[in-house]
Each structure stands twice: as C-alpha cells, then as structure tokens.
C-alpha positions in Angstrom: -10.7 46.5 -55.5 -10.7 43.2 -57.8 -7.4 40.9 -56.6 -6.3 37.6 -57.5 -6.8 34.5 -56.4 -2.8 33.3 -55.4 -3.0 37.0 -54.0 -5.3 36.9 -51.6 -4.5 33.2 -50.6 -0.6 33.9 -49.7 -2.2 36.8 -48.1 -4.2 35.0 -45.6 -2.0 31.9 -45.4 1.0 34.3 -44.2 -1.1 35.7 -41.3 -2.3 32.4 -40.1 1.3 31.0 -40.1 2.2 34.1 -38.6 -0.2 33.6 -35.7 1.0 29.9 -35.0 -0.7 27.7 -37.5 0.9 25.0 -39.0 1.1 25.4 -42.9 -0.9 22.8 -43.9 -3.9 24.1 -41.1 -2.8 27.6 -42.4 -3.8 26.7 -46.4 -6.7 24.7 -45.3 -8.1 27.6 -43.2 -7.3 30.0 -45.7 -8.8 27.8 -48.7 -12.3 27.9 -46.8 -11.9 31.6 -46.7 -10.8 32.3 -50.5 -13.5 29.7 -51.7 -16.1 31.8 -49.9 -14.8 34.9 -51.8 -14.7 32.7 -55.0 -18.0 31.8 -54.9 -19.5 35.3 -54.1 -20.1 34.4 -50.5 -17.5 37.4 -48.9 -19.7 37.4 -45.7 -18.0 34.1 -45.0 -15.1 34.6 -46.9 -12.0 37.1 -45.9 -13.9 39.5 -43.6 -13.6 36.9 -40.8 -10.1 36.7 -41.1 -9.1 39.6 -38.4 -11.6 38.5 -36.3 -10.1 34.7 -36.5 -6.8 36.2 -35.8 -7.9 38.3 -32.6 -9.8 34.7 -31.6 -5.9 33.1 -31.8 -4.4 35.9 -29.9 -6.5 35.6 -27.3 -6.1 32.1 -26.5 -10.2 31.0 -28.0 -8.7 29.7 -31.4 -6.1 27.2 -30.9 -4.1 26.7 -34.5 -2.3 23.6 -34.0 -5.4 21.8 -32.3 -7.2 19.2 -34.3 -9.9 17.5 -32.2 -10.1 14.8 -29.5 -12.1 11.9 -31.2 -14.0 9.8 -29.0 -16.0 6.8 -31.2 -19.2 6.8 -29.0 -21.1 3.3 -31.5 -19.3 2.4 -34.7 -20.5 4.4 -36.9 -20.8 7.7 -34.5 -17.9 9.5 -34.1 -17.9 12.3 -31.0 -15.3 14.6 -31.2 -13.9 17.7 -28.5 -12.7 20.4 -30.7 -10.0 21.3 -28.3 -10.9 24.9 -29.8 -9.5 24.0 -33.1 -9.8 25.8 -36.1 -13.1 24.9 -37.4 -12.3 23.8 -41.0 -9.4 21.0 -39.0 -11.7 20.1 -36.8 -14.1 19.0 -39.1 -11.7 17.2 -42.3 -10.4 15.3 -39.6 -13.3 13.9 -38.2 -14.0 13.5 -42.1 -10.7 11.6 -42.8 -12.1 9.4 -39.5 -15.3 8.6 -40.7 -14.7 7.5 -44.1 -13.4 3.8 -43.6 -16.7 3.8 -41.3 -18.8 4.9 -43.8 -17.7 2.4 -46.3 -18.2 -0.2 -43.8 -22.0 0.3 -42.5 -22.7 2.7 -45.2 -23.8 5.6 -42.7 -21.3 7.6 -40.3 -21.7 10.4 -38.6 -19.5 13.0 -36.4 -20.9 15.7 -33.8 -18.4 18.4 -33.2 -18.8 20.7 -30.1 -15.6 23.2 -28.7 -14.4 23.8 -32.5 -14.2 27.2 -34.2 -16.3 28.5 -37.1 -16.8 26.4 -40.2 -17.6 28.8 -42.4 -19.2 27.7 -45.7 -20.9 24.5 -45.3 -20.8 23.6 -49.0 -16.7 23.0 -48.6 -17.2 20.1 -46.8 -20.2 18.4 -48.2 -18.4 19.0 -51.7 -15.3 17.8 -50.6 -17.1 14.3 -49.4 -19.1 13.9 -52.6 -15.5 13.9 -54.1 -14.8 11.3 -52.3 -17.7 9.5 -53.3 -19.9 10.1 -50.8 -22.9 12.3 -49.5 -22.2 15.1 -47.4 -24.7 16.2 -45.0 -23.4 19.5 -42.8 -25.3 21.4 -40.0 -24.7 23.7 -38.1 -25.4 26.2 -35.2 -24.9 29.7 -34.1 -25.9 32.0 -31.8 -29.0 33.6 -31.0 -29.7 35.6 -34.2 -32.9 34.9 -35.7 -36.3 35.7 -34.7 -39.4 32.5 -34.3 -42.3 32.8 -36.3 -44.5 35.2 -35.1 -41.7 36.9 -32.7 -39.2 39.8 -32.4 -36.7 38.6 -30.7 -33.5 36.6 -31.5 -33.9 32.6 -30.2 -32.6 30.7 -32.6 -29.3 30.4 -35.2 -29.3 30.8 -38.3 -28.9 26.8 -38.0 -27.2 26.1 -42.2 -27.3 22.6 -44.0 -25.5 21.8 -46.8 -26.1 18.3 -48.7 -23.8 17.4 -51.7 -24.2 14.3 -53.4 -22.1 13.1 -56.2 -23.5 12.8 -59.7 -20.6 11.4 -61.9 -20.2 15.2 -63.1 -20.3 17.9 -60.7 -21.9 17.0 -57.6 -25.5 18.2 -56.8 -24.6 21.1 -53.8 -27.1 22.6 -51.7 -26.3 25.0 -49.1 -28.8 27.1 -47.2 -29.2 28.8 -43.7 -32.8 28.4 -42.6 -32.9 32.5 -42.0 -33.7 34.4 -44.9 -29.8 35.5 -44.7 -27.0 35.2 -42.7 -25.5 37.6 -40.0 -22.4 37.7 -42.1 -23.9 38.9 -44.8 -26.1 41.2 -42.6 -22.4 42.4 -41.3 -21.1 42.5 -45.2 -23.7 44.9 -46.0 -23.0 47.0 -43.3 -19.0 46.9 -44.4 -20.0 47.9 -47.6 -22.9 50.9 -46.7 -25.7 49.4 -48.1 -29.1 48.9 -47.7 -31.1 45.0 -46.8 -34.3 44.4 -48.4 -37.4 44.6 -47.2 -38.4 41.5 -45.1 -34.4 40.4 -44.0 -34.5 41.6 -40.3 -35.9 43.4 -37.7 -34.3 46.3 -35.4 -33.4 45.6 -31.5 -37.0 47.1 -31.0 -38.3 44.0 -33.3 -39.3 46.7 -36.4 -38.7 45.9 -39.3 -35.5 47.3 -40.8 -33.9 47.7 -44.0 -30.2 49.3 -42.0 -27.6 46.8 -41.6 -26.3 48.3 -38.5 -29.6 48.5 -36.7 -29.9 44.5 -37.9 -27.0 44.0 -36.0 -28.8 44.1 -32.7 -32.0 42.9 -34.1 -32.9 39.8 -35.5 -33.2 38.2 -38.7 -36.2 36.5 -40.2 -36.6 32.8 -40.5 -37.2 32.2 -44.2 -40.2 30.8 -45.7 -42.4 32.0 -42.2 -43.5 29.1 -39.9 -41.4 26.2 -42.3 -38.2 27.7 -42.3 -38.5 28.1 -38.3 -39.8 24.9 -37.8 -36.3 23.4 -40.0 -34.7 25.6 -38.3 -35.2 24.6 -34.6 -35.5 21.0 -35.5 -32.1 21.2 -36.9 -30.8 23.3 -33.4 -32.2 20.5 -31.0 -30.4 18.2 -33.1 -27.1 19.4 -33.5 -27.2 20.4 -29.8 -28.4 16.7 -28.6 -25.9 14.9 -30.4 -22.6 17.2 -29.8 -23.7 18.3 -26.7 -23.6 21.5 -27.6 -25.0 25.1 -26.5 -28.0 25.9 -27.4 -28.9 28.8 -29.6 -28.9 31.3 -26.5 -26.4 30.6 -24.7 -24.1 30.2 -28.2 -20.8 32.4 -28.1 -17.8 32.9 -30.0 -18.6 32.8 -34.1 -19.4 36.2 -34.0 -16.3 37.4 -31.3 -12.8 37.7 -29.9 -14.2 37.3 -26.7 -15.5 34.1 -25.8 -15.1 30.5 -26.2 -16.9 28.8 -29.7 -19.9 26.5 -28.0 -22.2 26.5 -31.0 -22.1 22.5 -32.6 -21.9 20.8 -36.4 -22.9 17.5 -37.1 -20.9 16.0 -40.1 -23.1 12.9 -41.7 -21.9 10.8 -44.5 -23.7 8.4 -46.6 -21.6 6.1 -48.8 -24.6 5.4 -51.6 -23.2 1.8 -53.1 -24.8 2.8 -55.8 -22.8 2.0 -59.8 -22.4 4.6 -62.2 -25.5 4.0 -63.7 -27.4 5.5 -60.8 -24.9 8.6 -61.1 -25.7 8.8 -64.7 -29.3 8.8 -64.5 -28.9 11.5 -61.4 -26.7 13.6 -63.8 -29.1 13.5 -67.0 -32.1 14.2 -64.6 -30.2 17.5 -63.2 -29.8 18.6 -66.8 -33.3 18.0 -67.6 -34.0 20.6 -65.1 -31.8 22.9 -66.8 -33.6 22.8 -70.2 -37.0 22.5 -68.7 -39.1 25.3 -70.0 -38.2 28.9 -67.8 -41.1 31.0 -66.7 -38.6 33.9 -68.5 -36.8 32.7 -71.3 -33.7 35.2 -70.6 -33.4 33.4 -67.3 -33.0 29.3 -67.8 -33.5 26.8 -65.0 -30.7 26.5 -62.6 -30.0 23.8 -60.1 -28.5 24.7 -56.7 -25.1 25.3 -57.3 -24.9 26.1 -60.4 -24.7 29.7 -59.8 -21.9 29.1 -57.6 -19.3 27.2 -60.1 -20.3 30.6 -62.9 -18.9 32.7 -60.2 -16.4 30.7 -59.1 -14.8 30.6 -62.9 -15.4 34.4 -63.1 -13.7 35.2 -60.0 -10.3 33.0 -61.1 -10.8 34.8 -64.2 -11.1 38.1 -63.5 -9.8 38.8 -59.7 -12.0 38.9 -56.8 -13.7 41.6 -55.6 -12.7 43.0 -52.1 -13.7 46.1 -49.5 -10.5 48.3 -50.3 -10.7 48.9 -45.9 -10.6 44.9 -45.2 -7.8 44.6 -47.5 -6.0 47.4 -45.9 -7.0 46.0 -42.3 -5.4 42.9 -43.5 -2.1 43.9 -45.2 -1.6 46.3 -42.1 -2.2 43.0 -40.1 0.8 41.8 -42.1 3.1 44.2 -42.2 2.5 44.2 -38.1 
C-alpha cells in the first residue's frame, strides 16, 4: 500500500510519544525511520518501529535518555548511552563535537549502551550540512560469516562517509556484508526470494530463503576484502567505545536484551574555501557524463540513486507491507 510522507511520520511520531518520548526525541526518531523508507531502504526504515516500541516497554530503550558524555582528550569525546534512543544518542554527541571539530579540525565520539542507529547516511549527511565530513561506523551482532567460513562472527560492521561538495554532499553508505540482516528480514516480510550468493543456512549452505537466512549467516561482500574491512572496522569500534564484540553483541535485532553493539562518530572540519568544493562538485559530475559501459544506464555516484527515490517517494507515497501498517495502526489504536 503506497502512503504519504506527513502520514506515516505523525504515524510513528504518535506511538513514540505515546511510549514516553519527548516530542522532539519522538520526530527525530521517527525522521530516521521515514528517511529510510524515503530512500528505499524499508529494512531500516518502519519495520523496526514495533520492535523499538517492545525495546521501551521493556525497560532496554530509555526515550527521554540522551547520553552521559565523558571528554576522554580534547578532541575525543566518550559517551554512555544510558540506553538512549540511538538517533539522540548520537546528534548529541554531534552537537558536542562540533565546536571541537572547528578547533583541532578532527573530533571524534565512541558511543557504547545506545540503541540502534539505523541508517548511517542520516548522520554523516546531516554533518556535511554543517560543513563538515561525517564518518559513521558501526557494529552489530554476530551475523555474517569470515572468508572461507559458515558461521556467523562478525557484524555487518556499516560506514557511511559524507563530505560536503557545495551542492549535494558526496554520501556513501555501505555495510561490509553483501546485505544487511534487515533487509534479509524485509525479504522474508514480504515472501520473497535472496539471490544467489547473499547468505548461507544455519547448516552454512548456501540459501536463497529468507527465513532459513535468519539463522544462517550472511556473506561478507567482495570475499576476503570485504571481511578483512569488516573486522578491522569491529576491533575498532569495539576498542574505542568499549564495546561488545561481534559475539557477544545483543539487542539491535531484540526486545529482549540490552543494545552492547558500539558507533564511532568522526568528524573532519576540511578548512578548505569554496574553491576546493567547487572543483569536488564538477569532478562528481564528470563522473556522471563519463562514457557508460550501457548507454541506457549513465554513471552514478553513490548517492545519487538515493535523492531519485527520495523525490519519488515525496511524490508519489511510500510504499509499505499492508501487515506492518496494520501492526502499527493497531499499535495505535491500543
């Protein structure tokens, strides 16, 4: 069922209010959730809403926390979550680094006890707005298989890198799995099939059922390189937040147990004049008209895919599971 955007938004603002959060963590919590949907991202986008919900009523989401900030140097901010939703914890550790940033040019957070953060892009975008670059990690549980193995060691371990161009800013934002479990959990919401090569069964075959993938594991991508990225980047979120590793990581994926997976929030104030930016912003274009391998399908640059969908969705409605949004205006009218 295709909804709008204001729809969907008072939707999910309404139950986090209604489960204790104060309205302005309510819209920013919500605005993480609708931007995933916005962008064609739904396995980070509303279908973690009940879950998030069941996580506050059971004491492992705390919706007026923000984070206990602790500077450990001057430019290195540690921070408690306190159990906080994800998306506070992490803007205000934001809002704390920036005079930092613009002072030694480099400042980073390390965030351990917070909830999900969802979409990595919203923040690194939202510091390239401020003029900086955004560098997110993050961690998860145990849910994707080493090089070479069956079983489920490390997290799908996301980094997302925005840096501001004078137009839109440049916006990567990649997990170093082939996918994520969310969207291994969308397909299997929906009833559809993975491809070939996305995961492997609890027995460690390979396995194109999203249900099966559940209990399996899902494949590093790019073989040996996207593991390797992807346990450098575990050891070190977990060194610097002090954080679980990928193991012994609960609570993203849960209503049952306290979030110890860690993020590590780095930003980078360039001090660079808008010449720089300009010449960033023709060279990105360049790309775009360099010469396609298929002429029906021109040269993108990471995120441009994103913004297309992004103005299609506002346009047209978004597209949602009819069962999520009947689990979720049943959660209202509870």
């Amino acid at each position: 069922m295709r909804v709008t955007e204001p729809v969907l938004r008072r939707l999910a603002v309404d139950l986090l209010e209604a489960h204790g959060a104060p309205p302005e963590a309510a819209w920013l919590q919500a605005d993480l959730l609708i931007e995933a949907e916005l962008r064609g991202l739904p396995s980070h986008g509303l279908q973690r809403l009940p879950r998030l919900l069941a996580r506050i009523g059971n004491g492992l989401a705390d919706p007026v926390a923000t984070g206990e900030q602790h500077w450990r140097r001057a430019a290195f901010l540690q921070v408690d979550g306190q159990r906080a939703l994800g998306p506070v914890a992490l803007m205000a550790a934001m809002e704390a680094l920036l005079p930092a940033t613009r002072a030694a040019g480099l400042a980073l957070a390390a965030i351990r006890n917070a909830n999900h953060i969802g979409m990595l892009a919203y923040y690194a975008e939202a510091a390239a707005s401020r003029g900086v670059i955004g560098i997110v990690l993050s961690t998860s549980e145990a849910l994707v298989h080493p090089f070479g193995g069956t079983e489920a060691m490390l997290g799908t371990n996301p980094v997302a890198i925005a840096i501001p161009t004078g137009d839109a800013p440049f916006v990567l934002d990649l997990a170093s799995s082939v996918v994520s479990m969310g969207k291994i959990h969308h397909h299997a919401l929906k009833g559809e099939a993975l491809a070939p090569g996305w995961a492997v069964d609890a027995a460690g075959n390979p396995t194109t059922d999203a249900e099966a993938a559940k209990t399996g594991a899902i494949s590093p991508f790019g073989g040996a390189k996207g593991y390797g990225l992807g346990l450098a980047f575990e050891l070190l979120v977990a060194m610097l937040a002090g954080s679980e590793l990928a193991p012994e990581v609960r609570g993203t994926l849960d209503a049952s147990h306290p979030a110890s997976k860690g993020d590590l929030l780095i930003l980078i104030d360039p001090g660079a004049d808008g010449g720089v930016a300009a010449r960033l912003c023709a060279y990105l274009d360049a790309l775009r008209h360099s010469r396609p391998a298929d002429p029906a399908s021109p040269v993108a640059v990471p995120g441009d895919g994103m913004r297309v969908r992004r103005a299609a969705a506002l346009r047209d409605g978004i597209d949602i599971p009819d069962s999520l949004l009947n689990d979720l205006q049943t959660l209202r009218a509870a």
